[in-house]
C-alpha positions as CSV (number, residue, x, y, z in Angstrom):
1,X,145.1,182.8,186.4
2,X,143.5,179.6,187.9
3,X,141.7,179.7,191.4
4,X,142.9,177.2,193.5
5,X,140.9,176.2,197.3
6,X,143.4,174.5,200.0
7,X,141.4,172.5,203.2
8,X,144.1,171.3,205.3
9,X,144.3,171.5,209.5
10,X,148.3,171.2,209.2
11,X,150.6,174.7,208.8
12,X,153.6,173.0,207.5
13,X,151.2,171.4,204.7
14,X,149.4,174.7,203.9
15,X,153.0,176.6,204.0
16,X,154.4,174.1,201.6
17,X,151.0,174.7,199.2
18,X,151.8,178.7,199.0
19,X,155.7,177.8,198.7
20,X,154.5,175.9,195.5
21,X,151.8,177.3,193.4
22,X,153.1,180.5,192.0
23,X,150.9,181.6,189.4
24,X,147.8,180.4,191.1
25,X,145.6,182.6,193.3
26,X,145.2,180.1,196.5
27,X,142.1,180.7,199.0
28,X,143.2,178.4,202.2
29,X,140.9,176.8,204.8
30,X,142.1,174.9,208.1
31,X,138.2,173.6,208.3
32,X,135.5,172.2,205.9
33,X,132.7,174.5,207.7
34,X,134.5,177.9,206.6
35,X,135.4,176.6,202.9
36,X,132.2,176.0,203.0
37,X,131.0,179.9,203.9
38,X,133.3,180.6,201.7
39,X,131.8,178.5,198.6
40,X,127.8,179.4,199.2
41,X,128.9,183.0,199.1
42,X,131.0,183.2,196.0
43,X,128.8,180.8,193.9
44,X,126.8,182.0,191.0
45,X,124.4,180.3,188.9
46,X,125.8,176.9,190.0
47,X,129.3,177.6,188.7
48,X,132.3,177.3,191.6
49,X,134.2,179.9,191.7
50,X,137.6,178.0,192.1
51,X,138.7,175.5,189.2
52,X,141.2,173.4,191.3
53,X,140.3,171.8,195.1
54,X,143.1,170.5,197.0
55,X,141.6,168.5,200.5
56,X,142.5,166.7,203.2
57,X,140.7,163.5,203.9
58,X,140.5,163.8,207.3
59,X,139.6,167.0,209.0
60,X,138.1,168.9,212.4
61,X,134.5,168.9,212.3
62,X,131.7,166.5,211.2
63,X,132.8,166.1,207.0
64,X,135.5,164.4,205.9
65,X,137.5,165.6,202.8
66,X,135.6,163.2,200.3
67,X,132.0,164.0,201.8
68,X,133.0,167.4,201.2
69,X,134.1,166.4,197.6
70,X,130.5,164.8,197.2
71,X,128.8,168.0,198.3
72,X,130.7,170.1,195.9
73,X,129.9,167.3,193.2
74,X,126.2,167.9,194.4
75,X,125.9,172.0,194.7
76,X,127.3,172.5,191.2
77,X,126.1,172.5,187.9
78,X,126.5,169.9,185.6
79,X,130.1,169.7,184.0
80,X,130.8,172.8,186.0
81,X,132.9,171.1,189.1
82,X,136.2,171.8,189.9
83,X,139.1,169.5,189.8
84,X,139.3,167.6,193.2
85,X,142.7,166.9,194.6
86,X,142.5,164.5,198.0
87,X,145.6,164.3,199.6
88,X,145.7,161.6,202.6
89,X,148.3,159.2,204.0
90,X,146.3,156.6,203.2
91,X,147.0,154.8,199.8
92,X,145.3,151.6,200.0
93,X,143.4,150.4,196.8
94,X,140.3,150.8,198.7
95,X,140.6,154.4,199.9
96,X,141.3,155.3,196.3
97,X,138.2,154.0,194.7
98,X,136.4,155.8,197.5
99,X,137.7,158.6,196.8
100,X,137.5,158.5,193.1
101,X,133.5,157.1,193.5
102,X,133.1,160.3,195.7
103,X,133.8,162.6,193.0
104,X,137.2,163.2,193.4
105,X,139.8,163.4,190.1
106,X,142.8,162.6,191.9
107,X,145.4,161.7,194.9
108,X,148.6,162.8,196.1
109,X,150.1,161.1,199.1
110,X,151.1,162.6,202.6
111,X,153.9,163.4,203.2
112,X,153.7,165.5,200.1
113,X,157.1,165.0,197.4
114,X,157.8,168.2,195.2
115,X,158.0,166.5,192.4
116,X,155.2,164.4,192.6
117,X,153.0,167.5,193.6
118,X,154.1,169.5,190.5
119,X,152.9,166.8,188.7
120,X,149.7,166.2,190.4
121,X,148.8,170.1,189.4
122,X,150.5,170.4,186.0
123,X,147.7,167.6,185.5
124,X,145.2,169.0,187.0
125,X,145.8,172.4,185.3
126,X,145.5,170.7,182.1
127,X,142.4,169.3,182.9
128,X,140.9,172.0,184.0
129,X,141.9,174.0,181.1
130,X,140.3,171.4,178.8
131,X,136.6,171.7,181.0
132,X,137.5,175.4,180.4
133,X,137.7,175.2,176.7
134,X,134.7,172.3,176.8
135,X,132.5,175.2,178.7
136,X,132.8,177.7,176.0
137,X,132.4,175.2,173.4
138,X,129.0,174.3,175.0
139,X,128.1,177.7,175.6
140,X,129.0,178.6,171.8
141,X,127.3,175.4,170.6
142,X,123.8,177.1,172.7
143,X,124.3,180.1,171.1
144,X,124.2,178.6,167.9
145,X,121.6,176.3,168.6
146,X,119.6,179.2,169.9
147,X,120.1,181.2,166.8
148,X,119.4,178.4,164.5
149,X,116.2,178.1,166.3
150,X,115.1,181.5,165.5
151,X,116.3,181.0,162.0
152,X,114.0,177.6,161.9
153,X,111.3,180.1,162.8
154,X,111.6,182.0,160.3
155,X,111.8,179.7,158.0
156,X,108.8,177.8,160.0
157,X,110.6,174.7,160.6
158,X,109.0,173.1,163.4
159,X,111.1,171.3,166.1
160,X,110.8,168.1,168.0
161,X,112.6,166.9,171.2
162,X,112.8,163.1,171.1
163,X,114.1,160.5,173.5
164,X,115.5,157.7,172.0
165,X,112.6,155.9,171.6
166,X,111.1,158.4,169.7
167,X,108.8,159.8,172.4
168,X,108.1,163.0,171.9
169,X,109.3,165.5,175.1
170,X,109.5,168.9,173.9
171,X,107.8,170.9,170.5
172,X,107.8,174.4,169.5
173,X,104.7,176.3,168.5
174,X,105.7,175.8,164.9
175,X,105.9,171.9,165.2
176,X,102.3,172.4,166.3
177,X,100.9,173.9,164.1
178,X,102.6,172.3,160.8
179,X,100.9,169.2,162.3
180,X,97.7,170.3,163.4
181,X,98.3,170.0,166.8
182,X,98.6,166.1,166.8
183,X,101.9,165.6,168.6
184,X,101.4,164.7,172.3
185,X,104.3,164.7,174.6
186,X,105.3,161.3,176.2
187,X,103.8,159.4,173.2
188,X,105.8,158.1,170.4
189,X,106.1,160.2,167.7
190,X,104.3,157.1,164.6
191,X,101.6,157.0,167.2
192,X,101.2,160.5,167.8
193,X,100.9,161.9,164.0
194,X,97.5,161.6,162.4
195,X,98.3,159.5,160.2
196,X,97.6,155.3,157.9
197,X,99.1,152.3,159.6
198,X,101.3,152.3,156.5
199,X,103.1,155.7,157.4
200,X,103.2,154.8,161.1
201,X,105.6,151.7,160.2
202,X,107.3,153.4,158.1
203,X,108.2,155.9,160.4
204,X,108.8,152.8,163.0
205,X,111.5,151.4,160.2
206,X,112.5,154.9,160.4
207,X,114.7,154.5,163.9
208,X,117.1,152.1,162.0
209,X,118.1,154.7,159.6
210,X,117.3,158.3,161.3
211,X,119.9,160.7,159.6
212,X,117.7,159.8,156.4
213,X,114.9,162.9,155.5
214,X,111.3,161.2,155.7
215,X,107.9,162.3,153.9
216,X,104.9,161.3,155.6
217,X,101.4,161.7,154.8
218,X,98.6,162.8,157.9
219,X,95.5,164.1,157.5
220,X,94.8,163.0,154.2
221,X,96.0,165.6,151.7
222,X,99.3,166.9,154.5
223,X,102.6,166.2,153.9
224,X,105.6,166.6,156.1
225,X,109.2,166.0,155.8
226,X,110.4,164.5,158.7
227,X,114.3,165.4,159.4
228,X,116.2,163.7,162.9
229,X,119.7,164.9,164.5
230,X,121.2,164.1,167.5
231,X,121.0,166.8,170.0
232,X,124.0,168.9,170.6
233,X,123.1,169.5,173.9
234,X,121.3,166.4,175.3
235,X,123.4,163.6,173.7
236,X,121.1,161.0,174.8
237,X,118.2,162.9,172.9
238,X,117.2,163.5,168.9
239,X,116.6,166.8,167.3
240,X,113.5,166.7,164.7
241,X,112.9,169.0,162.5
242,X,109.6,169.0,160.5
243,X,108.4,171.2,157.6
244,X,105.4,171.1,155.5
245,X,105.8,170.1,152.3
246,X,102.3,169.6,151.0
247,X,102.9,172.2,147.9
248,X,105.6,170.3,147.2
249,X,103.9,166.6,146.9
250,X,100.9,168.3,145.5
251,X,103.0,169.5,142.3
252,X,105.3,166.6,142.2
253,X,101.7,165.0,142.2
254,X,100.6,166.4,139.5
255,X,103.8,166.2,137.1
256,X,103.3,162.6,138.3
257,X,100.4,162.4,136.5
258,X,101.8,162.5,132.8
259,X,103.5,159.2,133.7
260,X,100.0,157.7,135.4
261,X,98.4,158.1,132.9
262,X,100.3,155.3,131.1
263,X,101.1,152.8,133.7
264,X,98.7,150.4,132.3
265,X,99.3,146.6,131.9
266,X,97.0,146.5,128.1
267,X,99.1,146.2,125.1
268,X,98.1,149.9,124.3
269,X,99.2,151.2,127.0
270,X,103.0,149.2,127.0
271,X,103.1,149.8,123.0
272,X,102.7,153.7,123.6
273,X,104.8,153.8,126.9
274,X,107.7,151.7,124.9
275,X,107.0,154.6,122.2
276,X,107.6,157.7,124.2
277,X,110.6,156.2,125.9
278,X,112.3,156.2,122.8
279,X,111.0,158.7,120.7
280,X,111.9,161.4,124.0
281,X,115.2,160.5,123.6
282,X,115.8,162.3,120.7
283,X,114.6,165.4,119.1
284,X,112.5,164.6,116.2
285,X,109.0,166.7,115.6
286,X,106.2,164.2,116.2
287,X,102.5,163.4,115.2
288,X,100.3,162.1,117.9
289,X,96.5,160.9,116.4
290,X,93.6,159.7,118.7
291,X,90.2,160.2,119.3
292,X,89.1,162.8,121.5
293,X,89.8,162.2,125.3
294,X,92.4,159.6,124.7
295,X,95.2,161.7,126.2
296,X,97.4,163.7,123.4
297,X,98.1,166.6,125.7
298,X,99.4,164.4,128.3
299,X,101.5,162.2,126.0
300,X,102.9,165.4,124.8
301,X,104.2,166.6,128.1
302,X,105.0,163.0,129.1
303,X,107.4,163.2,126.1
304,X,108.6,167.1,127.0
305,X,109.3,165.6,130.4
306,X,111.4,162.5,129.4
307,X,113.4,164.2,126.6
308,X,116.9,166.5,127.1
309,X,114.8,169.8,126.4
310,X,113.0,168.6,130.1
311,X,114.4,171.4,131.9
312,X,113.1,174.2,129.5
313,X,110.0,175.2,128.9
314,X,106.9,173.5,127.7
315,X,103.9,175.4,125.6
316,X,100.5,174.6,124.1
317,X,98.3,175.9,121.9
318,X,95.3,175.3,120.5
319,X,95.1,175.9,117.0
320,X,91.7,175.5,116.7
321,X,90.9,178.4,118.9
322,X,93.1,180.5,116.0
323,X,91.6,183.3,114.0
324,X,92.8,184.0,110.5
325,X,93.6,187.2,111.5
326,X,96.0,186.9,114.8
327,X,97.4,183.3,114.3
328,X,100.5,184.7,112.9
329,X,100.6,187.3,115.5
330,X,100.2,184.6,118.4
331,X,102.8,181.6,116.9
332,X,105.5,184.0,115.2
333,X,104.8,187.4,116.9
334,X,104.5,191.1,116.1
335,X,106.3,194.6,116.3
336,X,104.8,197.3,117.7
337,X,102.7,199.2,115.5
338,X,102.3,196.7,112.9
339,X,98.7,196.8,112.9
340,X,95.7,198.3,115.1
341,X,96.4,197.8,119.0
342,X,100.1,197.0,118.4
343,X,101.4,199.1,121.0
344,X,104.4,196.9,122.3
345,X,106.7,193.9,120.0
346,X,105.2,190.8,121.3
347,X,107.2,187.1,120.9
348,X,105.2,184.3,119.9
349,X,104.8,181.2,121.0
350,X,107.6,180.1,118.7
351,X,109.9,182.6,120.5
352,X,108.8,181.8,124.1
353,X,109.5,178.3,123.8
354,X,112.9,178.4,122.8
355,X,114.9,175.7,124.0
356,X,111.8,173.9,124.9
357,X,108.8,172.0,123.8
358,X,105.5,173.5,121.5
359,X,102.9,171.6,121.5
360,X,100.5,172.4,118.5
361,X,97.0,170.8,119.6
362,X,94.2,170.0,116.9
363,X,96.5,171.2,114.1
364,X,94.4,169.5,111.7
365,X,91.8,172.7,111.8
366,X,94.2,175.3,110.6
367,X,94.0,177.4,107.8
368,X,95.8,176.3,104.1
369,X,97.7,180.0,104.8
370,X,98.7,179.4,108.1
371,X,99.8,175.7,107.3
372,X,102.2,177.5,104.7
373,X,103.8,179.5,107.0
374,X,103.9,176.4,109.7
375,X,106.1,174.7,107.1
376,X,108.4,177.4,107.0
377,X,108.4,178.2,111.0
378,X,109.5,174.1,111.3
379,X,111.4,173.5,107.8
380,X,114.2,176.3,108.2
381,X,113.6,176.8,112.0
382,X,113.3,180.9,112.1
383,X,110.2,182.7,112.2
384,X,109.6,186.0,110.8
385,X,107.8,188.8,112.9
386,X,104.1,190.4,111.9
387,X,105.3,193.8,110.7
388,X,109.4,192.6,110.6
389,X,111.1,191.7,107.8
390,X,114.1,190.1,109.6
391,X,113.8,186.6,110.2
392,X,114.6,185.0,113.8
393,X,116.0,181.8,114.3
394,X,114.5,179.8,117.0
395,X,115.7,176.1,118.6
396,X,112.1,174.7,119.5
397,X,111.2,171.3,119.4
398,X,107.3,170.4,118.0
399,X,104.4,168.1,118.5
400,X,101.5,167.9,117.0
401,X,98.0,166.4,117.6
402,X,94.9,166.4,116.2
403,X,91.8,163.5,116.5
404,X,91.8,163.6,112.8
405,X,93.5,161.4,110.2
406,X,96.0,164.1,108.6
407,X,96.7,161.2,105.6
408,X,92.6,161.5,105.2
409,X,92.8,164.9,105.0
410,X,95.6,165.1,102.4
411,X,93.8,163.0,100.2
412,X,91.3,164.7,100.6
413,X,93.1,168.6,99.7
414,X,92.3,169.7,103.1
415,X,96.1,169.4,104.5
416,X,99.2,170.0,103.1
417,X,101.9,166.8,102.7
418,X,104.6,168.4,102.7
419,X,103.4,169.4,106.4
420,X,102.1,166.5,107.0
421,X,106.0,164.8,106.5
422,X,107.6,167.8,108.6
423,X,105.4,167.0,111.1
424,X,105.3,163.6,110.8
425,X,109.4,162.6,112.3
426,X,107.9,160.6,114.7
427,X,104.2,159.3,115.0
428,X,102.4,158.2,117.7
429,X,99.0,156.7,117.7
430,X,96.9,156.3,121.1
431,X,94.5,154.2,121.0
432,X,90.7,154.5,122.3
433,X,89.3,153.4,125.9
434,X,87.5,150.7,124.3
435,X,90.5,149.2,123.4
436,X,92.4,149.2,126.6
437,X,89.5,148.2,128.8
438,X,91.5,146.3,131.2
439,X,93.0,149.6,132.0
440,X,89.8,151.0,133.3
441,X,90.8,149.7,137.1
442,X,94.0,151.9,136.9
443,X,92.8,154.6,135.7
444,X,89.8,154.8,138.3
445,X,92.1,154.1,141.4
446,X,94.1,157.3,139.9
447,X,91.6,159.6,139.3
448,X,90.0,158.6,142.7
449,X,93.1,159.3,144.1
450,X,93.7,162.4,142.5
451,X,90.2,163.5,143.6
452,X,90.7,163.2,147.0
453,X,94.3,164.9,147.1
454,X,92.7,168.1,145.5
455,X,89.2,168.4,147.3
456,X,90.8,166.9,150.6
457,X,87.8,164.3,150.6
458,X,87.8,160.5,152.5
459,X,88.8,158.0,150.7
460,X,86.6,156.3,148.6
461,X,86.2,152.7,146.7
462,X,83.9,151.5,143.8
463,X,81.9,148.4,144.0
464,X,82.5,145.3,142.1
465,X,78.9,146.5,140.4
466,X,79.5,149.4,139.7
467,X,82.9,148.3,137.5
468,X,81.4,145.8,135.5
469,X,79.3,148.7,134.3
470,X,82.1,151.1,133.7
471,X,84.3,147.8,131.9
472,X,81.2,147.4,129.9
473,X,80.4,151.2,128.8
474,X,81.7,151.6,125.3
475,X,83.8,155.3,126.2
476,X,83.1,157.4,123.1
477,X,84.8,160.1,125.1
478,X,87.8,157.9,126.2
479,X,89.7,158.8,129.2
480,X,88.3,162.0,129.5
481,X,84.8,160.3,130.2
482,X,86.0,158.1,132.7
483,X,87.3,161.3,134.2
484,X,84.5,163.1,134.5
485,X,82.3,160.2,135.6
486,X,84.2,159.1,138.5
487,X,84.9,162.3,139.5
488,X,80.8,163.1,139.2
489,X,80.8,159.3,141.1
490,X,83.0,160.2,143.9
491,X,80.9,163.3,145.0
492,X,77.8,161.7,145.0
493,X,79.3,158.6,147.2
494,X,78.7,160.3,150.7
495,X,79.8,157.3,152.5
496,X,82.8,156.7,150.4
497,X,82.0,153.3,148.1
498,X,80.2,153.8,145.0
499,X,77.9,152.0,143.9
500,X,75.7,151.9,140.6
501,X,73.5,154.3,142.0
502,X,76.0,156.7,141.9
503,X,77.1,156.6,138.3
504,X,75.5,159.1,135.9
505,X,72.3,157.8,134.0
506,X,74.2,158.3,130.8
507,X,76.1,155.0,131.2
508,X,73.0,152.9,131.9
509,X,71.9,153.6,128.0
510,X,73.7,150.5,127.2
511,X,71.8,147.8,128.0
512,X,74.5,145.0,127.4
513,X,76.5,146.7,130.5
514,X,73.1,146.6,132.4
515,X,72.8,142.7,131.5
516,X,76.4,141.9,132.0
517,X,76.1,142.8,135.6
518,X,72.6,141.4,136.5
519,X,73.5,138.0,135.7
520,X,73.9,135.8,138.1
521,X,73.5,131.6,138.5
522,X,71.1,132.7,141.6
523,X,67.9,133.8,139.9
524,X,67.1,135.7,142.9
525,X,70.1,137.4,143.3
526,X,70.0,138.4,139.5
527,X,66.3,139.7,139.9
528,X,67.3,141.8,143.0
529,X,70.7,142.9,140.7
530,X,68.3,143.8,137.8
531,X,66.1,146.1,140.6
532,X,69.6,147.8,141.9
533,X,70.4,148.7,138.3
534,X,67.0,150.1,137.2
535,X,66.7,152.1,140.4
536,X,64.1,150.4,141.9
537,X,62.2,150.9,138.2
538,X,59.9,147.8,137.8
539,X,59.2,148.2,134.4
540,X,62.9,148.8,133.5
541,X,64.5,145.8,135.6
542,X,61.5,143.5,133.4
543,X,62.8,144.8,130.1
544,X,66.4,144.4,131.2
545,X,65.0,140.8,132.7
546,X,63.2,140.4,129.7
547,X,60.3,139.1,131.4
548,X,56.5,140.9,131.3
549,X,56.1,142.8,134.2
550,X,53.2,139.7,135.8
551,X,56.3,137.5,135.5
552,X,58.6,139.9,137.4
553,X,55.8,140.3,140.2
554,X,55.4,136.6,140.2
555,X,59.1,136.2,140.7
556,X,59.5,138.5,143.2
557,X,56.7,136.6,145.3
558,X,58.1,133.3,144.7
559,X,62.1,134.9,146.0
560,X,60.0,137.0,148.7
561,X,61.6,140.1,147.4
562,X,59.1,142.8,148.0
């Protein structure tokens, strides 16, 4: 039943109102002071306690019907009013609007016609019942929003309150801490995240296209994914929702890295990209040959990765780390008892990588026995158990490397052919550092790079200098090399750029990468160059001058260098 409140000085009027509204309970007033008693002492928590107002525009005392309207309008909550009724005999165009600006819904005419008035409040019911309906939809919606809240919690989802400028105005504890206590409220959210110009326009392009989830990088090795709703329950507001996600880039990151390692612009490093595209494609066994440090493990996964078998599971071995005596036990397996500290069945690495990848590293150092029972493992696809003597089939797709030349070895009886052809489907040959030189840059910025993502270091840059020395080093251990000088580089840089000074001395033993970089049309500047490279060495920067050490001295008083 719907609460209706009558203000109205007449008797007739207010008899006609209870003659008419059956099925309403009706409260009636002849004055706007009592009503008004009667509304501050029923009211709770801002909510009216009648859903329907009928008034008078004019009445005794110092309020008239729409001021009274207003008042209501102003004591209650938002979207918790009642539907306001004025009746007056006034019906210009003029005392509508007022009314209407005043906070009033509706008007009914004096003197009041039955059916026009059983209109007026079939409307108004219907009104009403939809705010009634909107209410508990609202409330519901809070109850949801609240539990969602608590289920962001504990899932430690931070939230953001944003106008719609993207200034921050409200975070949770959570938000806080997932960004290290960077977000300010009243700022705007790019500035207020610690993070490169780059990621604050991005997040600025972001407002264009906000229902879209956004990764952003602050703090150097952080990550957070950046999610934006409208709120439910301030419409002119956005809901964000932030979670860390750092694991996440830090493995995607690193499965990345397969695919870095061949992004090079050299013919080698095109030939061998255009070589795993298509050789992952299908499911042949493959040879991969190259010096040590060129990257075989890495072109093996990069292939895993790129083929159908992707989604299974990739394994390597070293078989040069193989005994005689338990390489059969750890490629094909063993049942329990079959031998001295056999105490459970053990699957091999043939077994475990079922429906995936093995990757046999250095397979030119096995055994002639263990090359036999290779060829049988690949040829007929089963494996036999140490101790069994029931064969298992297994679906396992293999690659091989080795930094030998397996047609050498045949030749030369060390490796079997037969093998060799098995093994050799497809055949992939990577070629050395020193021939994909101008691919030294790349792989610097990526290692660099990858340095300071896993040791949460500054960023650092090399010197022109100190590249010409590491384009001019010969690499006899290839990528790996490079690895481990830059990575041996970028901790001795302590103010982020390094310099020759911070390459290891075992570079500087080729003196046609010394020369290369001390020359210079200036005489001067190629003196003071040849100093930088010998470390301040007199002796060294003459003999990489060429000069006797009275000509250097000479030199360096002539260019005022000391």
């Amino acid at each position: 039943m719907l609460n209706i409140l009558i203000i109205d000085d007449d008797p007739d009027i207010l008899n006609f109102y209870k003659t008419h509204l059956d099925g309403f309970h009706a409260d009636m007033f002849s004055d706007i002071e009592s009503a008004k008693s009667a509304f501050k002492d029923s009211t709770k928590d801002g909510v009216f306690p009648y859903d329907i107002v009928i008034i008078d525009w004019l009445l005794p005392g110092n309020m008239t019907g729409v001021q009274f309207a207003s008042w209501i309008r102003a004591e209650c909550a938002d979207g918790k009013y009642p539907f306001i009724l004025m009746s007056t005999v006034q019906s210009s165009i003029d005392h509508v609007q007022e009314a209407l600006a005043e906070g009033c819904d509706d008007y009914i005419r004096k003197p009041i016609d039955e059916k026009n008035f059983k209109i007026r409040i079939a409307v108004a019911k219907q009104q009403v019942t939809h705010r009634i309906m909107r209410r508990k939809a609202e409330l519901s919606l809070k109850e949801l929003h609240k539990h969602m809240r608590s289920v962001l919690d504990s899932f430690h989802i931070g939230t953001v309150l944003l106008d719609r400028e993207l200034n921050v105005i409200y975070y949770n504890e959570i938000a806080a801490n997932i960004a290290h206590g960077s977000i300010v409220i009243g700022r705007k959210l790019s500035d207020t995240l610690d993070t490169s110009d780059h990621y604050r326009n991005l997040i600025r392009e972001w407002r264009r296209n906000h229902k879209a989830p956004l990764a952003v990088q602050i703090a150097s090795d952080y990550w957070l994914e950046l999610e934006v709703y409208d709120s439910y329950e301030e419409p002119d507001k956005y809901l964000l929702y932030m979670r860390d996600i750092t694991e996440v880039m830090r493995i995607r990151n690193a499965k990345a890295s397969s695919s870095s390692m061949y992004r090079g612009d050299s013919l080698a490093a095109v030939r061998i990209r255009q070589q795993i595209e298509t050789i992952a494609a299908g499911d042949w066994n493959v040879l991969i040959e190259g010096e040590t440090g060129t990257g075989k493990e890495v072109a093996a996964r990069l292939l895993h990765d790129c083929s159908p078998r992707s989604d299974k599971v990739f394994l390597a071995v070293n078989c040069a780390g193989l005994t005689e005596t338990l390489a059969s036990s750890v490629l094909f397996g063993h049942k329990k008892g079959s031998f001295t500290g056999a105490v459970n069945d053990h699957k091999g690495y043939f077994e475990s990588a079922a429906g995936g990848t093995l990757f046999l590293d250095e397979i030119g150092d096995i055994s002639p026995s263990l090359q036999v029972m290779l060829l049988r493992a690949i040829e007929l696809k089963e494996i036999t158990r140490v101790g069994d003597t029931l064969p298992r089939a297994v679906d396992v797709r293999v690659l091989a490397a080795t930094n030998k030349s397996l047609a050498n070895e045949i030749r030369n009886g060390a490796f079997r052919a037969d093998l060799y052809y098995r093994l050799n489907s497809a055949y992939i040959k990577l070629a050395p550092l020193r021939e994909r030189k101008e691919d030294i840059p790349m792989f610097t910025r990526y290692f660099l790079d990858n340095h300071r993502l896993q040791y949460s270091s500054g960023h650092c840059k090399i010197s022109n200098d100190a590249m010409k020395i590491l384009m001019n080093y010969s690499w006899p251990g290839n990528i790996r090399e490079l690895k481990s000088v830059i990575q041996f580089a970028a901790v001795q840089a302590t103010d982020g750029l390094i310099t020759p000074n911070e390459l290891p001395q075992s570079l500087f033993n080729a003196d046609e990468a010394k020369i290369s970089i001390i020359q210079d049309p200036d005489e001067a500047q190629t003196i003071a160059n040849a100093i930088k490279i010998a470390r301040g060495n007199l002796s060294e920067a003459a003999r990489l001058l060429d000069f006797s050490r009275a000509t250097l001295y000479r030199k360096l008083k002539k260019y005022k260098l000391q």
